[in-house]
N, C-alpha and C positions, 0 to 999 in steps of 0.2 A: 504493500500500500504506500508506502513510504517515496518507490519510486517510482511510484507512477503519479503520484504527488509530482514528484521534485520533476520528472521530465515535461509535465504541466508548468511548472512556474518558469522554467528559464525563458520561452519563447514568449511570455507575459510580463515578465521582468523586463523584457528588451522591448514594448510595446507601449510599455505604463499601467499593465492592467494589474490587479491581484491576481495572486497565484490562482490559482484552478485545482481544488482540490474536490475529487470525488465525495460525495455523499456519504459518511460513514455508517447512516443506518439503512436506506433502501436498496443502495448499491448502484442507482443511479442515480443522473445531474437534479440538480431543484431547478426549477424556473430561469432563478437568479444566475446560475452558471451559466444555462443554456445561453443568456442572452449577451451573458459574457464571449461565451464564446464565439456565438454569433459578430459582435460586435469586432473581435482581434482578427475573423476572417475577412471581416470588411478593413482593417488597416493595415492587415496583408497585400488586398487585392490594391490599394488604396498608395499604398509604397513603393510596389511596384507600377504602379503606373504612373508614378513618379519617376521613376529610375527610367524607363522607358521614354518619358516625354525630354527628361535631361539629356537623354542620351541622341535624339533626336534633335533637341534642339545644338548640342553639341556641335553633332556632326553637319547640320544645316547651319551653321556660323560658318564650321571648314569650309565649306563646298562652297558658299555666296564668298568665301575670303579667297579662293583658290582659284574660282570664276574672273575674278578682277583680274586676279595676278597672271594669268594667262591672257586675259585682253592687254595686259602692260606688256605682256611681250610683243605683240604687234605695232602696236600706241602707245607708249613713245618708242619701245626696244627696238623691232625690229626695222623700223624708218630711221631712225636716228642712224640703226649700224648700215643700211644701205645706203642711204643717204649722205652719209660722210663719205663711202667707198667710190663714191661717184665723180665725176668731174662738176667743175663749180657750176656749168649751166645746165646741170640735169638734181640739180636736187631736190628740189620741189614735185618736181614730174614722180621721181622715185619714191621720195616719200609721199606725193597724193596716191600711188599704186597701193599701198601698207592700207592707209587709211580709205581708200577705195573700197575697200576688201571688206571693211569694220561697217560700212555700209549699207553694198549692195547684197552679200552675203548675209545680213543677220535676217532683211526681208525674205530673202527665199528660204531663210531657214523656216521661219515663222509659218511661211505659206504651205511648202512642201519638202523641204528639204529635211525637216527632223523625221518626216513621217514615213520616207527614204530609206531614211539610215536603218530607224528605230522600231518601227511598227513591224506586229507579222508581218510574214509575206514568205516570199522564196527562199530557197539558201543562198542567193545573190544578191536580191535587191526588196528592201521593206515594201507595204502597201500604203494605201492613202489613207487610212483609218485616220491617223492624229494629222491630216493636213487643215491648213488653218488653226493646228493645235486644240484640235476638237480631241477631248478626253486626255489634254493631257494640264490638269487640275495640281490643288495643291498636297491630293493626299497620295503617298509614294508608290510606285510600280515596282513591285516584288523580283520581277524579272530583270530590276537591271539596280537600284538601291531602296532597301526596304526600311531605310530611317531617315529618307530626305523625304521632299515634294517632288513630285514629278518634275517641278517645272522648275527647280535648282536643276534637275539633273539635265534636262534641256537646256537650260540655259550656259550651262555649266560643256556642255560639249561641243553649243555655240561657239566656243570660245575658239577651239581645236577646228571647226570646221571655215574659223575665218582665218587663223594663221596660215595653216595648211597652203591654199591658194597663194596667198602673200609671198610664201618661200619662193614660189616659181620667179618671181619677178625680177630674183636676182638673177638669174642666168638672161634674160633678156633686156635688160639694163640699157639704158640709152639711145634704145632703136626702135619699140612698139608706139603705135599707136595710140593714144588712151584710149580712145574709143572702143579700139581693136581689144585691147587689154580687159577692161570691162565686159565686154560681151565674150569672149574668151575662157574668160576665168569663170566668170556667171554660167556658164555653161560648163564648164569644168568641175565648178564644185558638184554640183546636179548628177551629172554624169560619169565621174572617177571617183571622185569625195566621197561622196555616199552610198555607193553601191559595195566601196571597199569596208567602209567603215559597218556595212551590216553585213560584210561576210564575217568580221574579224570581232567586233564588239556587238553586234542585233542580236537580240534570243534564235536561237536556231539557224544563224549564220554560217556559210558553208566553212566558216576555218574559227568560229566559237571556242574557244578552249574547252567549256565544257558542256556545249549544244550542238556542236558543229561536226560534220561529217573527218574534218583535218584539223585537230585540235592545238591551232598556233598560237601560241604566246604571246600578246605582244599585250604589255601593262600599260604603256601609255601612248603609241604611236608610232613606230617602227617601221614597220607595214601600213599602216592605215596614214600617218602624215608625212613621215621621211624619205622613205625610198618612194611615193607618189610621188611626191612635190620633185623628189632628187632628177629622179628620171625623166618626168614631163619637161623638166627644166633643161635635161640635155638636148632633148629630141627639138623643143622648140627654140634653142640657142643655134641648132644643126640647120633647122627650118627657115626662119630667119636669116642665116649668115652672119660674116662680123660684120663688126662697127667699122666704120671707113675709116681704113690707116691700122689697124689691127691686125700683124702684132706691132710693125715695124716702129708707128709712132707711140709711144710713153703715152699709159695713160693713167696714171699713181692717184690715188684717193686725192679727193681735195681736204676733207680734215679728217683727221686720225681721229683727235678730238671727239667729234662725232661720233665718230665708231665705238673709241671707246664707251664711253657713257652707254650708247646702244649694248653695246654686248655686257654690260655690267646688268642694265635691265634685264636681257635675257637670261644672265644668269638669275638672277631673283626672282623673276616668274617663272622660270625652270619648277621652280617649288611648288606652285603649283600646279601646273601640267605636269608632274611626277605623280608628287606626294597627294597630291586631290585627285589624283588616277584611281586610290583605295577609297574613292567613295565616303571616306567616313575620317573621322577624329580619333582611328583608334592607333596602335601598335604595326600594322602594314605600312600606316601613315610616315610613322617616324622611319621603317627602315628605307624607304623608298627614299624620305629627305637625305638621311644619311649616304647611301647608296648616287643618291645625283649627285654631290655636293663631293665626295673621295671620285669620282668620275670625273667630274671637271676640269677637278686640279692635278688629277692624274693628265689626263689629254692636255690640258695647257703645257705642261712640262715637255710632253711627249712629242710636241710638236715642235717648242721652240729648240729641243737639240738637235730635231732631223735639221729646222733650217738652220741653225746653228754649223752644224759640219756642213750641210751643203750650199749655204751663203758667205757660211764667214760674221755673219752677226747673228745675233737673237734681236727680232724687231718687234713690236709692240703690234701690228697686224697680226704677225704668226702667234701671240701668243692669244690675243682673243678670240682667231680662227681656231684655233688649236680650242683653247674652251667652250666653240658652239659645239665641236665635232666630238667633244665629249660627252655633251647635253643629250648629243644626238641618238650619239651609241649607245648610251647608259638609257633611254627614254624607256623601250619597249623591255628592258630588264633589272627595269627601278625594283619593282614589285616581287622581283621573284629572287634578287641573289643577296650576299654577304658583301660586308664592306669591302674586304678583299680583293673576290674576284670581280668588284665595282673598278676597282685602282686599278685591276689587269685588262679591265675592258677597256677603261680610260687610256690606260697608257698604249695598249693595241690602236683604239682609234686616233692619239695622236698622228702615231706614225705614218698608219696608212691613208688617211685624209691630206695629211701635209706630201705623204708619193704622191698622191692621186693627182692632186693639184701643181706639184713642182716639175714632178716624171712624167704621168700618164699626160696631164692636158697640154704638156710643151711638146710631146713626141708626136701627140694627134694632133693640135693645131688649133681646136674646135675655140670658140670664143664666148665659152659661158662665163660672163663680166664678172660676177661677185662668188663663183663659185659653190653655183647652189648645188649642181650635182656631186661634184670632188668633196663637199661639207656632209650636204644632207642625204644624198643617195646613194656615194658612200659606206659614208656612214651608218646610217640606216640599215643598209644590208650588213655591215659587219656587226653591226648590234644584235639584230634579230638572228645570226646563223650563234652570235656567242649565248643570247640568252637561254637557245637548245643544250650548251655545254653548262654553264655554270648553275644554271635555275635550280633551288632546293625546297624541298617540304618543308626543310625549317626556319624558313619565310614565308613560303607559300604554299600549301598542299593543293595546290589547284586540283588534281585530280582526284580528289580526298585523301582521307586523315591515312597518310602511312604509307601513300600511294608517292613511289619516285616521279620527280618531277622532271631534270633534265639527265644529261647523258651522267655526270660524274655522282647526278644522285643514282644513277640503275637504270634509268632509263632512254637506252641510247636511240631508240624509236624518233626522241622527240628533237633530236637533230635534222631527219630526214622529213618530218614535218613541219622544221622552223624553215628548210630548203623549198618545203612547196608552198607556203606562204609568200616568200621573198619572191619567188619565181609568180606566181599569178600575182601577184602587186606588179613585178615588172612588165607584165603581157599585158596587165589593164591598164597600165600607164602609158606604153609605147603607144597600144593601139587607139587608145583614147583620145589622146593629145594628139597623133596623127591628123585623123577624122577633125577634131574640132578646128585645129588650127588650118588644113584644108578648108573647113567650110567659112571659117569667120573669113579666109585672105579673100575670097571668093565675094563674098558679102559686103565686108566692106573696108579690106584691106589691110593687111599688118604691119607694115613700115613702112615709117616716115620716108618723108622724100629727102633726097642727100641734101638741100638747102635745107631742110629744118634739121639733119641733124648736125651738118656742121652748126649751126646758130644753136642750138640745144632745146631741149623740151623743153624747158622751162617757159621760154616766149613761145616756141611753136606752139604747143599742148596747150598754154594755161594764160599766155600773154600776161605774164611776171615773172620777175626776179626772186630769186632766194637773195640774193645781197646787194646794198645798195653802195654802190663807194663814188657815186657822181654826186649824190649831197651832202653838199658841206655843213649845213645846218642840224644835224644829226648825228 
């Protein structure tokens, strides 16, 4: 009697109520227990659904703070770093392209483009269930985060589907169209953006990690924003042609300055396009941040010794380029590895972004201006082939509890499925941007005439300066 007493009081003790001691003469409760007890199941239920709303609102603070930090990567970050890479009468042109994106991209998201991604539909491409964001409300979709709103989680991969586009614009730098570029990329995101983005992240997506016929990895965009944007960006640098006087005449960034500040924002929103990748406020969250942040500074290093031995200095471009291509690599295996093999990924994608860029695009010739393919497509693909080697259950049991995740946890399968991932990102890329960029020259043309681009986009495109040094009064 005694302990069945006393296993009565603790759980009452911790509630505020009196003990709960059975009835000593009938052998059952009196009234007055009953309602007791009654009452400490209702500040059970009651506690709990406290713990649940905290936890909820928690991770819905992460995700609206993680959302922003990835719009700063585009606004200011990633205009500022193209922007400075540029020559002085195209910076304005370059960075209205960044902010173009933040634009015309968040309308089509709204319209049809989440509903693309994100709704049933095929293993390729979502349906129009949520277009015009019909049903997609504030209380959470179990299928993709079950402690946000829906419409953080929207809004929040908004953010991804406007940088994505943006990245291309570095490889054709100084010689599209705006107009051309805007309807280009408007149709790009539509058609490579998010067909990709629901094989790889939609419920029931053909490369799902864990819905998907080919279950690829990729934590925050590997596949779905890096190797796109990398590759689209060579194909329409190849499409295009160079820029007039390319290579023979010099055409060296107009301010570093720029750059830098630009790539300092990308690292900082890196944080949350990693770490807002785990959806939530919890412990994946941290190792993701940790895991970007040992990547970074791995590949900054990583690059400035290749140019280091193969220039003769360590420059302040190589070492920021070196820190995106770390961003890059490290994106799609924030989520799944150790600090470690973060540093080995980092220090791998130094090296081989800074060949890509020094060896491969001097030997071919091609003239992608800022580097988006040598950075991000690169990149990208050596991320996602490392994420199948290093990825561990104990960061991530993606496939459930106990179940090996990449090669060096047991599971060497999942190499040969982070290969077919890369590989259909690179098919829908090629062939995508082919088609599109054919139909837009067609329509209404892709580059300027050689009189605007000697004079620069800035007056051709937008009839303004970025810098004024004819008035004196300022």
């Amino acid at each position: 009697m005694f302990i069945r007493s006393f296993r009565w009081a603790i759980p009452a003790a911790l509630f505020g109520f009196p003990a709960l001691v059975p009835a000593q003469s009938a052998g059952m409760q009196s009234p007055v227990t009953q309602a007791q007890i009654a009452a400490l199941q209702q500040a059970i239920r009651h506690n709990q659904a406290a713990a649940v709303s905290a936890q909820m609102s928690g991770d819905n603070a992460w995700m609206l703070v993680s959302a922003a930090l990835v719009l700063l990567m585009t606004g200011p970050g990633l205009a500022l770093f193209y922007g400075g890479l540029v020559r002085r009468k195209n910076i304005l042109a370059t960075m209205m392209q960044s902010f173009a994106m933040m634009g015309l991209v968040s309308i089509l998201w709204a319209i049809v483009g989440y509903s693309l991604a994100f709704a049933h539909g095929t293993p390729f491409i979502g349906g129009l269930q949520h277009a015009f964001l019909i049903g997609v409300g504030l209380s959470p979709n179990p299928n993709y985060a079950p402690t946000i709103p829906a419409q953080t989680y929207m809004i929040y991969q908004l953010m991804f589907a406007i940088i994505t586009p943006a990245l291309i614009t570095g490889a054709f730098a100084e010689r599209m169209k705006f107009s051309a570029m805007a309807l280009f990329l408007s149709l790009w995101s539509l058609l490579v953006y998010c067909p990709m983005a629901h094989m790889v992240w939609g419920y029931g997506g053909l490369l799902n990690a864990t819905t998907g016929h080919i279950p690829c990895l990729d934590f925050a965009g590997g596949t779905v924003v890096h190797i796109t944007s990398g590759v689209s960006a060579l194909v329409a640098c190849l499409y295009l042609g160079k820029r007039i006087g390319y290579p023979q005449t010099a055409m060296p960034p107009h301010s570093m300055v720029l750059s830098f500040i630009g790539a300092c924002l990308l690292w900082v929103g890196w944080f949350g396009f990693n770490a807002g990748s785990a959806l939530g406020a919890g412990a994946l969250a941290t190792s993701a941040f940790v895991a970007t942040h040992f990547a970074t500074a791995a590949a900054a290093i990583g690059w400035t010794i290749f140019e280091w031995l193969h220039n003769g200095k360590p420059t302040a471009l190589g070492a920021i380029s070196g820190a995106v291509a770390g961003l890059v690599a490290i994106t799609p295996a924030s989520g799944y590895v150790q600090p470690f093999p973060a540093i080995a990924i980092g220090l791998c994608a130094g090296f081989f972004c800074s060949f890509m860029v020094f060896i491969v695009k001097s030997k071919f010739g091609y003239d992608d201006s800022l580097d988006a393919f040598g950075v991000h497509g690169a990149g990208g693909t050596l991320g996602a082939l490392l994420t199948g080697i290093f990825a561990t259950k104990a960061i991530n049991p993606a496939f459930g509890p106990g179940v090996p995740t990449g090669w060096l946890d047991g599971n060497w399968m999942q190499l040969l499925h982070q290969a077919a991932g890369v590989a259909i990102s690179w098919a829908i890329s090629i062939v995508g941007t082919l088609v599109l960029l054919f139909v837009v020259d067609k329509i209404v043309g892709l580059r300027v005439s050689p009189e605007h681009e000697i004079a620069g986009l800035d007056l051709s495109q937008h009839g303004e300066e970025g810098y004024d040094f004819g008035s004196s009064d300022r």
